[in-house]
Structures are given as C-alpha cells and as structure tokens.
NUVO-799781 format. One record per atom (N, C-alpha, C, O): x, y, z. Coordinates in steps of 0.1 Angstrom, whole numbers, plus 5000, padded with zeros to 4 digits. Example, Ala and Ser with C-alpha at 12.3 -4.5 7.8 and 13.67 -1.06 7.14 Angstrom:
// residues 2
513249435078/512349555078/513249675078/514249675085/512849785071/513749895071/512950005079/513450115080/
//
This chain:
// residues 337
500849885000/500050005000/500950125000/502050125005/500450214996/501550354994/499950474989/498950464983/500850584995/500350694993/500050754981/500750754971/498950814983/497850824967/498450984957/497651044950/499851054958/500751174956/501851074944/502450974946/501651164932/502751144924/503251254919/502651344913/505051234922/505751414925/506251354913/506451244908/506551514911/507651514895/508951584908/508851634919/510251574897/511351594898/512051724890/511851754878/512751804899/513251884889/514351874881/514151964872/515751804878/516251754872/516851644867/515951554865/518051594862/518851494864/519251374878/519251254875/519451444892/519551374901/518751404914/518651524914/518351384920/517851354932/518051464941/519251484944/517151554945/517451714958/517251664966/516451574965/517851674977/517751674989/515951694996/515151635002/516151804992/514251834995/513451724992/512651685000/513851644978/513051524974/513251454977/512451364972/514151404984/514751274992/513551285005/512951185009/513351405008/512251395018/510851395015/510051355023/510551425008/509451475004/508851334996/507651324995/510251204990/509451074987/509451014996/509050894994/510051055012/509750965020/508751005028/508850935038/507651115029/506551165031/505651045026/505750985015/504451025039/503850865034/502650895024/501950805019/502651055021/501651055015/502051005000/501350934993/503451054996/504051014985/503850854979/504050764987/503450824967/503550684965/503950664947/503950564941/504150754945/504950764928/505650874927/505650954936/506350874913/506750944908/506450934892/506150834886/506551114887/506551104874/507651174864/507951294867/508151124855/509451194849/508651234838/507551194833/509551364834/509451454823/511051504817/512151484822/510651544805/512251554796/513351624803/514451594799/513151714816/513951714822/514951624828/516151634828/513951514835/514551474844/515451334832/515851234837/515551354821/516651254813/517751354801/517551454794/519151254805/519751264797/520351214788/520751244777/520551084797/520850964787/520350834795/519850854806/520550684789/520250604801/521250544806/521150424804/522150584811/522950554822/522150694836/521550684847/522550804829/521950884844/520550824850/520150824862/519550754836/518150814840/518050604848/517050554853/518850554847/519150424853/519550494869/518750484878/520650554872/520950594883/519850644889/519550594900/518950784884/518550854889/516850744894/515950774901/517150624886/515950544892/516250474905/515550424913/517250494905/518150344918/518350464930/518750424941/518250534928/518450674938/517250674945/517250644957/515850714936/514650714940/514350574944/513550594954/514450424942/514250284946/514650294959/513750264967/516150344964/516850344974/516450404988/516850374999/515450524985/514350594994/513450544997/513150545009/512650464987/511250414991/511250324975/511050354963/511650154983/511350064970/510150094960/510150104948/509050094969/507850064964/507450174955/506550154947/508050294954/507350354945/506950334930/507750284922/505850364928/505350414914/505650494903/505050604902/506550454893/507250504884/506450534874/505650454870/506650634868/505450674858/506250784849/506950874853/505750744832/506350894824/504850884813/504150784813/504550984806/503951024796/505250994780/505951064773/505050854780/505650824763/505150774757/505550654756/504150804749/503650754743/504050674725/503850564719/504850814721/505250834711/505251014703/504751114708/505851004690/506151184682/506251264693/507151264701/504951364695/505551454700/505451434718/506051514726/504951364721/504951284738/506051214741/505751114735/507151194745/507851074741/509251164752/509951254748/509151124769/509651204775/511651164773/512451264773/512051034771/513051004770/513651004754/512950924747/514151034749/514351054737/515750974733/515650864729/517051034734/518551014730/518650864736/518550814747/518650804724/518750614733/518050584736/518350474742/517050594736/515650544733/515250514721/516050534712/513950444717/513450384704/512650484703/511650504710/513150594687/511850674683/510650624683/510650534674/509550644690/508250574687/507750654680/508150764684/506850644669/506250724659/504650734665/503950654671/504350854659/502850944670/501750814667/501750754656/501150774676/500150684677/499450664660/499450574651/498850814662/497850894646/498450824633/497950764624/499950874637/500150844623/500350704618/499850664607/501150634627/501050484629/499650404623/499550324614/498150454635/497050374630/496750434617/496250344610/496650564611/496550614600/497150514586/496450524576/498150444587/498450374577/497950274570/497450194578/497650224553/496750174549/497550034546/497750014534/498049944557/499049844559/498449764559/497349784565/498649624553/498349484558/498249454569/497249414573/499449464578/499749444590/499349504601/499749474613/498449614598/498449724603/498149694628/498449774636/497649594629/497249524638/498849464647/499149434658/499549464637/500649364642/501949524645/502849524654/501749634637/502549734639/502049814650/502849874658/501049814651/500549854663/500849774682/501149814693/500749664675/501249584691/502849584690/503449594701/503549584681/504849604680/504849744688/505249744699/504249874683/504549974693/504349994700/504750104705/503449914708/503049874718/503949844727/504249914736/504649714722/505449674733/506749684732/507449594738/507049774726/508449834723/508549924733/509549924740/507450034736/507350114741/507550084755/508550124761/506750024759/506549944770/507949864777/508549894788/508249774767/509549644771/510549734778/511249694787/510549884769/512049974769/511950024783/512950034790/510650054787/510550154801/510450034808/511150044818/510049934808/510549814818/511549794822/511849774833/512549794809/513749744809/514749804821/515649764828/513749964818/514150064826/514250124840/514750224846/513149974845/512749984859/511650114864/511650174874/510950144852/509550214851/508950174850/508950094840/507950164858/506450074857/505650084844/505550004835/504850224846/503750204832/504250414828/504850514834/503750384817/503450514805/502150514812/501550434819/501450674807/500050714805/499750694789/499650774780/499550584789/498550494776/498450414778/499050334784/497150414767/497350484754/495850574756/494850524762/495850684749/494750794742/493650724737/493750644728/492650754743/491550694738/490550784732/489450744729/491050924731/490250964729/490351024710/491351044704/488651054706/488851024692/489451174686/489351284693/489951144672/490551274667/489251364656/489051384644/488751394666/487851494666/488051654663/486951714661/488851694662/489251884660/490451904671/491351984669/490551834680/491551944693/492751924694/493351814693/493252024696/494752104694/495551994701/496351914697/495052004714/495851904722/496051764721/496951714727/495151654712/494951544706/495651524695/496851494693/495151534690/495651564671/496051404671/495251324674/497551364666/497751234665/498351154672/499051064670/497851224685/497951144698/496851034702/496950964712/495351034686/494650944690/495250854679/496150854671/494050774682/494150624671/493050614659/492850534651/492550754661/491350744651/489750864653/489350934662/489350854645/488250954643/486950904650/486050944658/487150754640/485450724648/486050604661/487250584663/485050544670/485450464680/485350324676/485550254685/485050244663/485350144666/487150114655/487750014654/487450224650/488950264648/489650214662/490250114664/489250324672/490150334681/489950184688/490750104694/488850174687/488750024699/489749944696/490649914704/489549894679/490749784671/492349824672/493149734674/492949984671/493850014671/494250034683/495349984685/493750084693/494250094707/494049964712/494849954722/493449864710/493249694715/494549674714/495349674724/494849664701/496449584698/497649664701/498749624704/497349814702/498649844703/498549794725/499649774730/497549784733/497549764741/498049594746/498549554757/497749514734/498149384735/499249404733/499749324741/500449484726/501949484729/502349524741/503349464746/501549624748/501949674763/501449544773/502049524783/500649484770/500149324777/501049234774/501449154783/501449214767/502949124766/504449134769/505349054770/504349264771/505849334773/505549354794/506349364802/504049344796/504149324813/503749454819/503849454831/503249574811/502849704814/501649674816/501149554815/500849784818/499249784829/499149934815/499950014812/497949914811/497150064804/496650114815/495950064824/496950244813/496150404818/495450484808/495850604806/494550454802/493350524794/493550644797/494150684807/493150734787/492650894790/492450914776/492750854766/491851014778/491251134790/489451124789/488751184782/489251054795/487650994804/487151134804/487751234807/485551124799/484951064792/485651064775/485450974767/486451174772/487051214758/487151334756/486151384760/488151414752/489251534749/488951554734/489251654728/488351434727/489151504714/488051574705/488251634694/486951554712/485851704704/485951834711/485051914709/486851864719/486852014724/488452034721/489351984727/488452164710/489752224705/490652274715/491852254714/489952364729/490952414737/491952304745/491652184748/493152374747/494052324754/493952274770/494452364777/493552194776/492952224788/494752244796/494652294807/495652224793/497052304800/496852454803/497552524810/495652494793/496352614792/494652734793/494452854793/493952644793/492352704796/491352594803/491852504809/489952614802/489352544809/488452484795/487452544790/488752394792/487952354779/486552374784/486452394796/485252354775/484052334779/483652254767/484152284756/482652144770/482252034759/480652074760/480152064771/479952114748/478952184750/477452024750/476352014756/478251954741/477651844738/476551784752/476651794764/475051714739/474551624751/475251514754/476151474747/474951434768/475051284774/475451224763/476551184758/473751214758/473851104743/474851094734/475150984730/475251224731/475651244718/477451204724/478251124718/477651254734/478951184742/479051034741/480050964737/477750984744/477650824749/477750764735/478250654734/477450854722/477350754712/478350714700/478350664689/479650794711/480850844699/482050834712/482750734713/482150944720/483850904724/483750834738/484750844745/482550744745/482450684756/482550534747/482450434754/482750524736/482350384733/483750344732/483550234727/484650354733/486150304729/486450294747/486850184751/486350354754/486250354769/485650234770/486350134771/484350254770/483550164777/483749974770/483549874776/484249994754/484249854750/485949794759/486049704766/486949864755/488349824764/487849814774/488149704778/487049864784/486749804801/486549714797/487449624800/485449664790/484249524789/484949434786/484549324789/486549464779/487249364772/488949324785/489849244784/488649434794/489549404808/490849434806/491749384812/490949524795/492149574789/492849704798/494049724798/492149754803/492449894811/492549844827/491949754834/493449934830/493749884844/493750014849/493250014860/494350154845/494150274852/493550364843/493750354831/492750494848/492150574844/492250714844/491850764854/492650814833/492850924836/491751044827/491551064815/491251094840/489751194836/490451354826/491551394825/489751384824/489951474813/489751584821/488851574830/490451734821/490151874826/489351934814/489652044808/488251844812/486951934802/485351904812/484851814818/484952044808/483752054815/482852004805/482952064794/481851894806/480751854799/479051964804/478151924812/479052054800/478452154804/477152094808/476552094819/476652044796/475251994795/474851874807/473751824808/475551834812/475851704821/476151724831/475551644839/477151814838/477851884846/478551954851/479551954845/478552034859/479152204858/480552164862/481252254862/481152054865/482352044872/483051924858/482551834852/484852004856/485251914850/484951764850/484151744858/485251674844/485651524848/486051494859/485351444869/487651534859/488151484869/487751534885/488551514895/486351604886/486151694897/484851654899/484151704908/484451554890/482751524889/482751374894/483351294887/482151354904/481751234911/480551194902/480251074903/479651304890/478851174883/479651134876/479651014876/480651194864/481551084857/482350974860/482550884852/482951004876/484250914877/482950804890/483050684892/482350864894/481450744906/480350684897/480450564897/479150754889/478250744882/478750634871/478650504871/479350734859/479550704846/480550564842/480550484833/481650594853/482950524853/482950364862/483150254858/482650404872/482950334875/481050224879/481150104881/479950264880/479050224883/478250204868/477450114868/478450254855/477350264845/478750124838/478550014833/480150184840/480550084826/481349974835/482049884831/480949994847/481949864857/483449854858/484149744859/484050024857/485650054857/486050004876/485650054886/486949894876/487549844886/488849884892/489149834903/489849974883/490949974881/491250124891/490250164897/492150184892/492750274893/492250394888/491550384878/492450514895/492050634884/492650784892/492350844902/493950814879/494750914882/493751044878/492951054868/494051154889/493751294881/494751304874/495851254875/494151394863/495251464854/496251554858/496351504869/496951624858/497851734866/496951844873/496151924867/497051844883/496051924890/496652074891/496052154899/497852124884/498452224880/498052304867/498152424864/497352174857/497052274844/496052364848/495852384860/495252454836/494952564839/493352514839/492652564847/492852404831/491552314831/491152304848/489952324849/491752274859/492252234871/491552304879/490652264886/492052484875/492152624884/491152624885/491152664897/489452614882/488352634884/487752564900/486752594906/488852464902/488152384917/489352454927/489352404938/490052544925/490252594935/491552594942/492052484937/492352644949/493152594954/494052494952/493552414944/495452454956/496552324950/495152194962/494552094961/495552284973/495052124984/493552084979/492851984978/493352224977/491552174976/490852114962/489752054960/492452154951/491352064939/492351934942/492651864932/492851894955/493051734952/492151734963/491151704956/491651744976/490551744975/489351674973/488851574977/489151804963/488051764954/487951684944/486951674937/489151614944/489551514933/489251404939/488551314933/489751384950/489651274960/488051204958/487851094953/487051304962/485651314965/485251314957/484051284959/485651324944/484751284934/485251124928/484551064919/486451064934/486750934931/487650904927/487950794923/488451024927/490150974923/490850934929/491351014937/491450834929/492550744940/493850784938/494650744947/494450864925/495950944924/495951064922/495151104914/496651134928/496951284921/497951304913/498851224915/498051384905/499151434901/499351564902/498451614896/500051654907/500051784905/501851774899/502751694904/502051854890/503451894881/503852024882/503252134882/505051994881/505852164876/505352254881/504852354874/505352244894/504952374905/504952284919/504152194922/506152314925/506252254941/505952324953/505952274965/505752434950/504852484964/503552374960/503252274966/502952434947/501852364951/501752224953/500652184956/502952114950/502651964949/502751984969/502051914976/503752064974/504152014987/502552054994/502051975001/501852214990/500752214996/499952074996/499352035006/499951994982/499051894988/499451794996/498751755006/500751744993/501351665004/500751695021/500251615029/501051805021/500751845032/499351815040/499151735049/498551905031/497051835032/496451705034/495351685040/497551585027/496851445029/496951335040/497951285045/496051325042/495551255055/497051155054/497751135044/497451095069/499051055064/498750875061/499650805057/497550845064/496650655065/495850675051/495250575050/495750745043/495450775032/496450625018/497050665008/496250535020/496850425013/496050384999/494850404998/497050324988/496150254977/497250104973/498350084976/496550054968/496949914961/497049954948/496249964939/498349994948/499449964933/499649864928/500149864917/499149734936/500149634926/499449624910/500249594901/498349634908/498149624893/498349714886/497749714876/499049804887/500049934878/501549844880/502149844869/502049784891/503349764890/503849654879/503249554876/505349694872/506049634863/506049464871/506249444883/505849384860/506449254860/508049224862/508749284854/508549144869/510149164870/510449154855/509749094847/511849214851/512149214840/513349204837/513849304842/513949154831/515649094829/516649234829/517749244834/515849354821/517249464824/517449484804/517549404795/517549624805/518249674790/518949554779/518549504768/520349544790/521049464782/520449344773/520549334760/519449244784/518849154779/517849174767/517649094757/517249294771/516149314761/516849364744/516549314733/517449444748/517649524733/518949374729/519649414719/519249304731/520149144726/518749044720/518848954712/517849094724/516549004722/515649034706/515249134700/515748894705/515048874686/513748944687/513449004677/512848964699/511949074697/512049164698/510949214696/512649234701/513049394697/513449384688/512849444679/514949294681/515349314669/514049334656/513949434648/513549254657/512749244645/511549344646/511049404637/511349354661/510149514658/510549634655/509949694646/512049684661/512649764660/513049824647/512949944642/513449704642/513649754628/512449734618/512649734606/511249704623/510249704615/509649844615/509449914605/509349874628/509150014626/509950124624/509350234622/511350144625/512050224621/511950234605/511750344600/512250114597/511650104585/510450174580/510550254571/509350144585/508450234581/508450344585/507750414578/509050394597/509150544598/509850624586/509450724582/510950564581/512250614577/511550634560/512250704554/510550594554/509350574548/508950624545/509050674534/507950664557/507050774558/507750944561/507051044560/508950944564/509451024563/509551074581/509551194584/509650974590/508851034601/510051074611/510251154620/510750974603/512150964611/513351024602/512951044591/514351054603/515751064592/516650914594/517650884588/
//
C-alpha cells in the first residue's frame, strides 16, 4: 500500500528536499518529464536513487510516442500513435502491438512501471489530441488501441486510458484554459464513451485518467472533479474496477476547483484514488501536506512484471525484428531521418 501523491522531479538527480518529500507517506509515485533524462545511464541511476528511498514506488512517464515521448536520445523513436493507425498496411494490427510493446518492454527494461497509455480519445478537432489518438470514429480506436494495448500486455505493462469521458471534440487546450464540451449525454455516449466503455468490457484497462473538460450539458464540474463521471458513469454505468489518476492538477483546466489542496480534495471526492500535481512544488508540497498520512492505495496492478534489464532486452529477437520494422516504416513515411 502506498500513498495516493505522484511528484515530479526537477532534474537529472535527486534534491535533497526530494529525498524527503518521497519519503513523506503521503507520496507513492513518481513522474518523469524531459527534464528529468539525459541519457540512460543517468536516467538508470536516477531510478536506483529514488528505489533506494522508498522501494515501492510508482514509476510513471507520459511516452507515448512523436510528440509525447519523454525520453528521447537512446531510446526507440516511437512514431505518433495517429500516424502509425493512420496507415493503409496489411499488418496494420501487428505494427500497432509491436508499438505497443516496444514502448513498453523499453521502460520496463528501465525499471519504470507504466506510460500514460494509450489515448483513447477520438480525433475529433482538438489542438491538444491531434495524433495522439488512434482514430476518428470509436470502433477505429477500439481495434487500434486493443492491439497496440496487447503489445503493452505482453511486454508486462498495465494501460492507463485517458482522458475519460473524451478530449478529442473540444479544441481548447485544457493545460492552458478550461475547455467546455457543449455536447449532450447522448451524443457523448454514442461516439467518444464507446472506445472507453468496450476496452473496460474487454479487461484491457487497468488505470484511468479523467479529462480537465467541463461536459456542460451533464455537469458543471470538469471530469476529473465530477463524482457523476468518475462514481456514476465510470465506475457504476460501465463497471471501471481499476485505478483512476487525476490529470495534473496544476493545468489551467484544474484552476476552476480551487486551490492546489482543495482541487485534490475535490478530486479525492469525486473518486480519484491518484493525484498528480506537476511543475509547480509549492503547490505539489501544499497537497502533500494536506493528505491524510493512513490515506493508502493498492498499486500492485499498475506495477511492472520483473524484467531481465536493457541489456537482455535490446540482445533479444523481439525487439530486433520490431525495432527495425518500425524504424523501416518510419524512415518511409518520412517520420524519422
């Protein structure tokens, strides 16, 4: 059991401040961003640093792939989800679980638990989506996010869905405004809840991350602040069992509930069992502060399967042959040099 707080880091190695602050019981993950890597020998160290404080934590990065993709130099370019399922491939099912578990195998290898994926939500108009999804309509995304999820199921990683109910019919940025989804229930229910709701049914999703968009028509409070989406919708209408991270409780989608302590909070209460607050440490420490210190969750279905280590993996006939399958078609498509 560990504390329901996932801190980000400010660079390369380990502060002192954060040496304390992961052994604060509220703490129970971490999450890395392009800062905190430079190559992987540091970003190996800087994991054995944080292991050495508190084994159990929860390792977490946003890599999806193109423009998401927090480790980069020595790593496997993964190419943007969009453009990947976009291709009119034979294989197209088999290139998808290859990036799947390429992605995946690499941050294992790494002694990272899980990525936040994969995007479920459809490519509808918004700035912030684009080809970060798998597709326009949902039974695209169902097929293309299935397989690329069956590579992260093979490689030993746990999916984190987002952004619950769906992000990708509202153009604003929610980092950077408060989106609003003007749409009815229905019209939600008959289009970007269906790729959600069939991956639960199919036991594919294991964690959940709600969206900073207000569904106006439905509810005056974002997602991730609305106990009818995450108690109602999520977890009671489609039978979601798993985990469910807030989004960064720092973006600007967020600032409507108030306060750093009070929109976790209010995240809490509406059914979120993780926070994230980023790139702002007054405010991650105000919530630390805030949380009850017996406040526990059961990680083990987010945690990595043991896994043999870099060396073994990138020596191994499956990466060979994925690796250069998709670099090939990157190199193609022009995606790569």
């Amino acid at each position: 059991m560990m504390g329901p707080f996932i801190l980000d880091l400010n660079g390369h190695e380990l502060e002192a401040e954060e040496r304390e602050l992961i052994e604060h019981p509220a703490v129970g993950g971490i999450i890395f961003f392009s800062r905190n890597y430079h190559d992987r020998a540091q970003l190996g160290a800087l994991v054995k640093a944080i292991r050495k404080v508190k084994p159990g934590l929860l390792l977490t990065v946003d890599h999806e792939g193109g423009r998401v993709q927090r480790f980069r130099e020595g790593f496997f370019p993964l190419p943007a989800p969009g453009k990947l399922a976009g291709l009119d491939h034979p294989e197209l099912p088999s290139l998808l679980e290859d990036a799947g578990w390429l992605m995946a195998a690499e941050l294992l290898a790494h002694d990272i638990d899980l990525s936040f994926a994969p995007v479920l939500d459809l490519e509808r108009g918004s700035e912030v989506i684009g080809d970060r999804s798998f597709g326009a309509e949902p039974e695209q995304v169902i097929a293309r996010a299935g397989a690329y999820i069956g590579g992260m199921k093979a490689a030993g990683m746990a999916a984190v869905a987002k952004h619950f109910p769906g992000h990708g019919s509202v153009r604003a940025d929610s980092h950077k405004e408060s989106p609003v989804d003007e749409r009815a229930l229905a019209e939600i229910e008959a289009a970007d809840l269906v790729p959600f709701k069939a991956l639960i049914s199919q036991g594919l999703v294991q964690g959940m991350m709600p969206a900073h968009v207000i569904y106006r028509a439905v509810d005056p409070e974002p997602a991730g602040f609305s106990s009818f989406w995450i108690k109602e919708m999520l977890r009671r209408r489609l039978g979601f069992a798993g985990l469910v991270f807030s989004d960064d409780l720092t973006m600007e989608g967020a600032a409507v509930a108030g306060g750093y302590a009070e929109r976790a909070r209010r995240a809490l209460a509406a059914g979120c069992d993780l926070l994230l607050a980023c790139n702002h440490r007054a405010g991650a420490v105000s919530i630390i502060d805030s949380l009850p210190h017996d406040l526990a969750r059961d990680l083990s279905p987010l945690r990595k399967r043991d896994n043999a280590g870099a060396a073994h993996l990138y020596g191994s006939r499956r990466w060979r042959e994925a690796s250069e399958r998709l670099l090939r078609i990157s190199r193609e498509q022009g995606w790569t040099g």
